[in-house]
Every structure is written in structure tokens, then in C-alpha cells.
N, CA, C and O atoms as a Tripos MOL2 file, in Angstrom:
@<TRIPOS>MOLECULE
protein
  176   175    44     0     0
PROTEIN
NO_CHARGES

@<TRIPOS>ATOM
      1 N           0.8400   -1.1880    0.0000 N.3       1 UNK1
      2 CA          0.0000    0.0000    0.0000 C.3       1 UNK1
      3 C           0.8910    1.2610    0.0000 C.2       1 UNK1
      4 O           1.8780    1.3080    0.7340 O.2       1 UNK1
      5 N           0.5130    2.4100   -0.9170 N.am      2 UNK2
      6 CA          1.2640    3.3260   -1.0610 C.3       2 UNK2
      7 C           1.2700    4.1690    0.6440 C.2       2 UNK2
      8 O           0.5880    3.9620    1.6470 O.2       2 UNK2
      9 N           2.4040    5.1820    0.3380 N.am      3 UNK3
     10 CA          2.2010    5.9810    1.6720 C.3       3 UNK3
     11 C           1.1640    6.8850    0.9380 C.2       3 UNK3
     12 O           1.0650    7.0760   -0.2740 O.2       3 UNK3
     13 N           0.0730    7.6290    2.4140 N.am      4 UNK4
     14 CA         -0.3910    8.5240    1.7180 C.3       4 UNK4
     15 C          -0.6170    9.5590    2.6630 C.2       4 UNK4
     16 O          -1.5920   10.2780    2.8830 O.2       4 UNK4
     17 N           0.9550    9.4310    3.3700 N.am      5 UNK5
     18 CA          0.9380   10.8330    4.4180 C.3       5 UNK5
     19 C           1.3860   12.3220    3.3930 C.2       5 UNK5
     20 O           1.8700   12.3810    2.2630 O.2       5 UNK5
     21 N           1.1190   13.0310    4.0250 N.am      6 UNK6
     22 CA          1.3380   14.3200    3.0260 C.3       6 UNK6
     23 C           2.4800   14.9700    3.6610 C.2       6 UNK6
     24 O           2.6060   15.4240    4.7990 O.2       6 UNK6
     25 N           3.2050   14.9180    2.7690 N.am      7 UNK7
     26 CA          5.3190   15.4220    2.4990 C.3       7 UNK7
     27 C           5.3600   16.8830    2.4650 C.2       7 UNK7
     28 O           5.7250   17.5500    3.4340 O.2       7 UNK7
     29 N           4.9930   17.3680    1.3750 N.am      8 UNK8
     30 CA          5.5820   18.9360    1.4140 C.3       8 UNK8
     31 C           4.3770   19.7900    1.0040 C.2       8 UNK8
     32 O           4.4160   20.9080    0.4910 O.2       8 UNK8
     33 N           2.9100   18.7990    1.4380 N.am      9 UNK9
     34 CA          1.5460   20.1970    0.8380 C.3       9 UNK9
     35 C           1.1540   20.7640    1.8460 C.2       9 UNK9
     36 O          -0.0220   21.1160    1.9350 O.2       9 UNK9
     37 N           2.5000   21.0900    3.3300 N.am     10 UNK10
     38 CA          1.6820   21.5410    3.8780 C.3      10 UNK10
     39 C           3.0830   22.5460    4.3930 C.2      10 UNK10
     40 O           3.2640   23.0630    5.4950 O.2      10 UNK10
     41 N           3.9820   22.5950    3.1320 N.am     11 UNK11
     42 CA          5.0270   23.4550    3.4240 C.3      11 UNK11
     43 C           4.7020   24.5450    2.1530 C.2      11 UNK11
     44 O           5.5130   25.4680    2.0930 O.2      11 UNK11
     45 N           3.8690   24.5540    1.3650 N.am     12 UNK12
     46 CA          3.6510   25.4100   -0.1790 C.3      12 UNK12
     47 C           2.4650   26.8420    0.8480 C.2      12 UNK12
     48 O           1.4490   26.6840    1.5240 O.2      12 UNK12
     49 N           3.0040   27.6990    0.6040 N.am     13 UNK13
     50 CA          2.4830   29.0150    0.4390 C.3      13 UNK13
     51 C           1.0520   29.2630   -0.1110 C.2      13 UNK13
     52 O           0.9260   28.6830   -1.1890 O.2      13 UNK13
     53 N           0.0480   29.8610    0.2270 N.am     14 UNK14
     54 CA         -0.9590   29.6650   -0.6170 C.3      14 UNK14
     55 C          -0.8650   30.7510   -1.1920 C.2      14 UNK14
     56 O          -0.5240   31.8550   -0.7660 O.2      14 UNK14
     57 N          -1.2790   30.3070   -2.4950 N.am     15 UNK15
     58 CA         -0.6850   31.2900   -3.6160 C.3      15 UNK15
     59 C          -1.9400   31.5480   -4.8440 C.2      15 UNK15
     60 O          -2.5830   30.7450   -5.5210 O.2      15 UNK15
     61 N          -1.9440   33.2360   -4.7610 N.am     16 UNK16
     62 CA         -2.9480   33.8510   -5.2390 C.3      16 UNK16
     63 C          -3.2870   33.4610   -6.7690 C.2      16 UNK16
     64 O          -2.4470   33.0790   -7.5840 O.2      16 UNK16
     65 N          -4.8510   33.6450   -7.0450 N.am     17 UNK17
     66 CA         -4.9870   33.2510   -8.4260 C.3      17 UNK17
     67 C          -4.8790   34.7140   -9.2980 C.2      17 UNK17
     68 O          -5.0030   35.8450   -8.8280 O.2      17 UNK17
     69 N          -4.5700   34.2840  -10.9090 N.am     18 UNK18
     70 CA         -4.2310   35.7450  -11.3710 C.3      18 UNK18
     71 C          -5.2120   36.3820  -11.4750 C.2      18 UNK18
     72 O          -5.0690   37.4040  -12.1470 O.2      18 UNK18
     73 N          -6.5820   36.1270  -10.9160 N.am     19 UNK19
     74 CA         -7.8180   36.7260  -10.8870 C.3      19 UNK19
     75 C          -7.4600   38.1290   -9.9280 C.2      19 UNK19
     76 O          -7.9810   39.2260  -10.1260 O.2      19 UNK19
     77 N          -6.2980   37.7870   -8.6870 N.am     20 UNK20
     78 CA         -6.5240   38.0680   -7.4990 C.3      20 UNK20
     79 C          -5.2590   39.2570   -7.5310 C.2      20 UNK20
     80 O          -5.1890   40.3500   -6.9700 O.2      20 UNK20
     81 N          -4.2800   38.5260   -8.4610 N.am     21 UNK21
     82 CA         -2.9820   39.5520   -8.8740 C.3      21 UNK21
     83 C          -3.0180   40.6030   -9.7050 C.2      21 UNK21
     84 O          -2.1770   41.5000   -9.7500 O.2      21 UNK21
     85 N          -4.3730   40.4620  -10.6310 N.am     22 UNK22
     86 CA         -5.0050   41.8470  -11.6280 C.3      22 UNK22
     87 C          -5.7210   42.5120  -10.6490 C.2      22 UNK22
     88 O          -5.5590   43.7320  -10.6160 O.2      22 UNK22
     89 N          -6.6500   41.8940   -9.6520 N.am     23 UNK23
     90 CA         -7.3140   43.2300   -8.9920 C.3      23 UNK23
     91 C          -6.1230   44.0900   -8.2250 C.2      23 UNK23
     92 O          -5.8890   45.2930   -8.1040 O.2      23 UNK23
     93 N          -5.6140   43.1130   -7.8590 N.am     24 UNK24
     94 CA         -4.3870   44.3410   -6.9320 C.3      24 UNK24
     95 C          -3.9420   45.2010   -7.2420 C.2      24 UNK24
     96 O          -3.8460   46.2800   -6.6590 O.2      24 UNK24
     97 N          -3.3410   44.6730   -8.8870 N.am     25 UNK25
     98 CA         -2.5870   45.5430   -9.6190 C.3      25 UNK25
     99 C          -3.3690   47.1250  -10.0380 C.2      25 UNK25
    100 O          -2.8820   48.2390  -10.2300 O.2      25 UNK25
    101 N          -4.7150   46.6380  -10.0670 N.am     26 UNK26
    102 CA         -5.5910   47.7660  -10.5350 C.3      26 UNK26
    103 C          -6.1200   48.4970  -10.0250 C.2      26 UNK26
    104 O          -6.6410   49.4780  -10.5570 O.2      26 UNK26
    105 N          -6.1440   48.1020   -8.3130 N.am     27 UNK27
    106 CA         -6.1510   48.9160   -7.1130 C.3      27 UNK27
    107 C          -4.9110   49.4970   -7.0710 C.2      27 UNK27
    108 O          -5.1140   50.5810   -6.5260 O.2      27 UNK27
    109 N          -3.7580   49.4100   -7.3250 N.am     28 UNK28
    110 CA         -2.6260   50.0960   -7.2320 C.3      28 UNK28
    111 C          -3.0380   51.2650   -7.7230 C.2      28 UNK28
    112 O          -3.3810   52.2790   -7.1160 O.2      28 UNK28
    113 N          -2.9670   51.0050   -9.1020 N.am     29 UNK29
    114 CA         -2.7430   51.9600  -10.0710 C.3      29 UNK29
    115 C          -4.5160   52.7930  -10.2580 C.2      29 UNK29
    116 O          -5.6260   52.2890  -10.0860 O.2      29 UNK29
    117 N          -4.1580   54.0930  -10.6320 N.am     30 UNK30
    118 CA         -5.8330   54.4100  -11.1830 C.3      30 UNK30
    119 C          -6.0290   54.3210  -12.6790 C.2      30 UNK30
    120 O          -5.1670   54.8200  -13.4030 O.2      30 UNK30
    121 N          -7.0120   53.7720  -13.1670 N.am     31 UNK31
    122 CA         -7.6720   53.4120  -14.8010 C.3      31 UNK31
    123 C          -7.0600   54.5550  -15.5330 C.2      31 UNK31
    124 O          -6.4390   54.5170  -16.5960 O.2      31 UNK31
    125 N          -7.4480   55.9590  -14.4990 N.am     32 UNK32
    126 CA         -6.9270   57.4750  -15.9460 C.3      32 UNK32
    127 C          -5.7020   57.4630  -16.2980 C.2      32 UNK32
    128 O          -5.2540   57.8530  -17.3760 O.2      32 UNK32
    129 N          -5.1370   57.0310  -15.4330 N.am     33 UNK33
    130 CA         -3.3300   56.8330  -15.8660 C.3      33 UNK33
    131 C          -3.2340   56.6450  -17.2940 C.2      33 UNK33
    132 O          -2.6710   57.4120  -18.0750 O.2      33 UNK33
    133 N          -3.9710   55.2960  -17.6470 N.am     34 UNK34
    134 CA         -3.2580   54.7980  -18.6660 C.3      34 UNK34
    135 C          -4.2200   55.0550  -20.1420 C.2      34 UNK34
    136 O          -5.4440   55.1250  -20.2530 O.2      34 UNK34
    137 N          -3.3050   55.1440  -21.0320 N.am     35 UNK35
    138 CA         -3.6850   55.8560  -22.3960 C.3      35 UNK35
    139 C          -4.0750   54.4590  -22.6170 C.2      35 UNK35
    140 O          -3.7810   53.3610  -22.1450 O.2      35 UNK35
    141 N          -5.1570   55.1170  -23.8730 N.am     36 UNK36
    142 CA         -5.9040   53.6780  -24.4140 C.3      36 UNK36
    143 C          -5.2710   53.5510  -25.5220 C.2      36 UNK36
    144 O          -5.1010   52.3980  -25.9200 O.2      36 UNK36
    145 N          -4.8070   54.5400  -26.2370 N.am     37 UNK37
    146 CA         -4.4290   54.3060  -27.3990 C.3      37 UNK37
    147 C          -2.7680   53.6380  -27.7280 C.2      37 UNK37
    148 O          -2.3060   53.3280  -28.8270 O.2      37 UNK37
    149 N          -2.1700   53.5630  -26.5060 N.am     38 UNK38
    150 CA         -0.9510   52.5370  -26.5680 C.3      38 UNK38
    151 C          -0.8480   51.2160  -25.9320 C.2      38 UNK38
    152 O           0.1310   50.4790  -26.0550 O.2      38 UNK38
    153 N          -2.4750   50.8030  -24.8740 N.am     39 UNK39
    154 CA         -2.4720   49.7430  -25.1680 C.3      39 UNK39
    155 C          -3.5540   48.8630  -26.2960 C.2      39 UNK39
    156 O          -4.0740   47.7520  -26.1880 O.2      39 UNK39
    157 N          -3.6130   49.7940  -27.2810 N.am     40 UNK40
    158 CA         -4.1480   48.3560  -28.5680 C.3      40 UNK40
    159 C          -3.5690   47.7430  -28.9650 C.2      40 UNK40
    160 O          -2.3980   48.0640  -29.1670 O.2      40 UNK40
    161 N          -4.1060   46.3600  -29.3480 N.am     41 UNK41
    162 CA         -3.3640   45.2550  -29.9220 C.3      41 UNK41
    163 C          -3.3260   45.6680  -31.3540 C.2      41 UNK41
    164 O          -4.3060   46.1620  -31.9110 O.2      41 UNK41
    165 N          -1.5950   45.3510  -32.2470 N.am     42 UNK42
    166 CA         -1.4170   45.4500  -33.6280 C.3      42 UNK42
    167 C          -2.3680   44.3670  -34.3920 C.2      42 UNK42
    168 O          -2.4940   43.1630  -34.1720 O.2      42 UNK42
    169 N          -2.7340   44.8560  -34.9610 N.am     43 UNK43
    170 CA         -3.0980   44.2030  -36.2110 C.3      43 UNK43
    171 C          -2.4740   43.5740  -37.2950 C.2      43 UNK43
    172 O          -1.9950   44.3990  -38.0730 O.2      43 UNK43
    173 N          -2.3260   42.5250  -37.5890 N.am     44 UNK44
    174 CA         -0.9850   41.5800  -38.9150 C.3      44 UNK44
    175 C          -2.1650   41.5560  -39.9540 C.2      44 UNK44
    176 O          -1.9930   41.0680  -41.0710 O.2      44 UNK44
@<TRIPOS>BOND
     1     1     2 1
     2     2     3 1
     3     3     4 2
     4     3     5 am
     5     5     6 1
     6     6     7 1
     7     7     8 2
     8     7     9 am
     9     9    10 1
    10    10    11 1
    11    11    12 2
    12    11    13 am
    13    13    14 1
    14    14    15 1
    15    15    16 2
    16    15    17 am
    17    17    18 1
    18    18    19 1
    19    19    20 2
    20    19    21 am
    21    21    22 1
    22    22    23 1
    23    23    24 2
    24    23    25 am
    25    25    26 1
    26    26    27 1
    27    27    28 2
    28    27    29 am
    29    29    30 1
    30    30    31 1
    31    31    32 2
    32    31    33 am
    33    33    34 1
    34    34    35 1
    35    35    36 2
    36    35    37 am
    37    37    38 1
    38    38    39 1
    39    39    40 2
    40    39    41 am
    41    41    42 1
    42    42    43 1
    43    43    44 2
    44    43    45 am
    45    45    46 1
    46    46    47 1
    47    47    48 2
    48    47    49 am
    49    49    50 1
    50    50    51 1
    51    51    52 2
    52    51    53 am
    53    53    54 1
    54    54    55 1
    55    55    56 2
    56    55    57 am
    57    57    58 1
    58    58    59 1
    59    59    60 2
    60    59    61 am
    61    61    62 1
    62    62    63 1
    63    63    64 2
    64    63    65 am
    65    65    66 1
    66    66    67 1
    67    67    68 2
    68    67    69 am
    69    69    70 1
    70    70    71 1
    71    71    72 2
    72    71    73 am
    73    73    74 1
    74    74    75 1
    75    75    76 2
    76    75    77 am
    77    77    78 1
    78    78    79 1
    79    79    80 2
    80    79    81 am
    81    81    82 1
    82    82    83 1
    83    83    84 2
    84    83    85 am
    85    85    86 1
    86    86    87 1
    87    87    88 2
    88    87    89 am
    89    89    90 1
    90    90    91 1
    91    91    92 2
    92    91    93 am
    93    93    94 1
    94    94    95 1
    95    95    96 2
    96    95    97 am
    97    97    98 1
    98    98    99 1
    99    99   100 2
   100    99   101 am
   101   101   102 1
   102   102   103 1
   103   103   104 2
   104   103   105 am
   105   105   106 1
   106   106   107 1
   107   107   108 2
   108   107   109 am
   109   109   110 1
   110   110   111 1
   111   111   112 2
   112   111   113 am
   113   113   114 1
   114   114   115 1
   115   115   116 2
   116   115   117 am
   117   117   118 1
   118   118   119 1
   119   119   120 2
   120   119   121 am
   121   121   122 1
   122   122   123 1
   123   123   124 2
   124   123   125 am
   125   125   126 1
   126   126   127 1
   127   127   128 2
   128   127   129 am
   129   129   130 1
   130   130   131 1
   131   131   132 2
   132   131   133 am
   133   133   134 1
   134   134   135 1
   135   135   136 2
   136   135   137 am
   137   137   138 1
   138   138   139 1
   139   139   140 2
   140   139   141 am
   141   141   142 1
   142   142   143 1
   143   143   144 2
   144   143   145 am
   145   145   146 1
   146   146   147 1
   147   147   148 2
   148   147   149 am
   149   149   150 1
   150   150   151 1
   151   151   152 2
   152   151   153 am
   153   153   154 1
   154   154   155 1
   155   155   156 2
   156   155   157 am
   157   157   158 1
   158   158   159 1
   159   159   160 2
   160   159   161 am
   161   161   162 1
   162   162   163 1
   163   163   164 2
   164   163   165 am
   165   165   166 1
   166   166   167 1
   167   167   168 2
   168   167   169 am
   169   169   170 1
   170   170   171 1
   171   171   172 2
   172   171   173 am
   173   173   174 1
   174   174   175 1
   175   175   176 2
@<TRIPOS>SUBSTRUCTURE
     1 UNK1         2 RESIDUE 1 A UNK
     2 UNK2         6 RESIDUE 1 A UNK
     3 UNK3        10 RESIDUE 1 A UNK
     4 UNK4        14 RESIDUE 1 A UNK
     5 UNK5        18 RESIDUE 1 A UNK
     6 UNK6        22 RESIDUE 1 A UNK
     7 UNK7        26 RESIDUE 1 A UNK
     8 UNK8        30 RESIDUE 1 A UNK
     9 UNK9        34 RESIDUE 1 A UNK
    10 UNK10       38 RESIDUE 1 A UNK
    11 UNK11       42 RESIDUE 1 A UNK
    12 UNK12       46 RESIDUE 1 A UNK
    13 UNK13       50 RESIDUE 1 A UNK
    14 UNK14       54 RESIDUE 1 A UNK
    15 UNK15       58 RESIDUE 1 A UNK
    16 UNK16       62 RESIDUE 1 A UNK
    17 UNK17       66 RESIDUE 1 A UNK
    18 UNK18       70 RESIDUE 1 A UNK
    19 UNK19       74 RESIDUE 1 A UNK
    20 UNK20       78 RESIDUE 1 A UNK
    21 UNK21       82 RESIDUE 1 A UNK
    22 UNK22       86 RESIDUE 1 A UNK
    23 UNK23       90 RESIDUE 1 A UNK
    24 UNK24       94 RESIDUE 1 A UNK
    25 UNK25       98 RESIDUE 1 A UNK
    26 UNK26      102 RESIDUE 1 A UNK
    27 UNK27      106 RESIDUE 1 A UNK
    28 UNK28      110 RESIDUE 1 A UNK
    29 UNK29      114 RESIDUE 1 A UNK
    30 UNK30      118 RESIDUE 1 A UNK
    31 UNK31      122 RESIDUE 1 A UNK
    32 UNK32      126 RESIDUE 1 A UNK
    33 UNK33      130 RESIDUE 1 A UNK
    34 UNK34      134 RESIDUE 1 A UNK
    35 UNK35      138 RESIDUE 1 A UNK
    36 UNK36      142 RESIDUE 1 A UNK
    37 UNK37      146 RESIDUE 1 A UNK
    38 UNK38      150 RESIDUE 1 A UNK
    39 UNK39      154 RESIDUE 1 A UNK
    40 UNK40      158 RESIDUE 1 A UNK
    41 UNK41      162 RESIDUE 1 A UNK
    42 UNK42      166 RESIDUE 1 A UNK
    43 UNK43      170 RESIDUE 1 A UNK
    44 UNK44      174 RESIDUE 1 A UNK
């Protein structure tokens, strides 16, 4: 029978989803800051 004590899941950090790393980022910063017109995507 395998072991099925738990090794290192209770040494891992809980670690934010990037759902959680964009709101932050966007609470940092305020929306007027940033120009719209340098972030559009190019067109090929």
C-alpha cells in the first residue's frame, strides 16, 4: 500500500490566483493613468 501521508503540501504558500494579482494591480494603479491608445493590440 502506497504511503499517503502528506510530504511537502503543507510546506507550499498559498498562492494567489491571477484573478486576485489583476485586482491588486488595478487597485494600485488608477484606470486614468493609462492611455488607451498605446495599449491596442497590432493588427498583422
Amino acid at each position: 500500500m502506497p504511503d499517503k501521508t502528506p510530504h511537502q503540501n503543507l510546506a507550499k504558500k498559498p498562492v494567489k490566483t491571477i484573478k486576485e494579482k489583476r485586482a491588486e494591480k488595478k487597485a494600485k494603479h488608477p484606470e486614468a493613468a493609462q492611455d488607451p491608445v498605446a495599449h491596442l493590440k497590432k493588427r498583422r
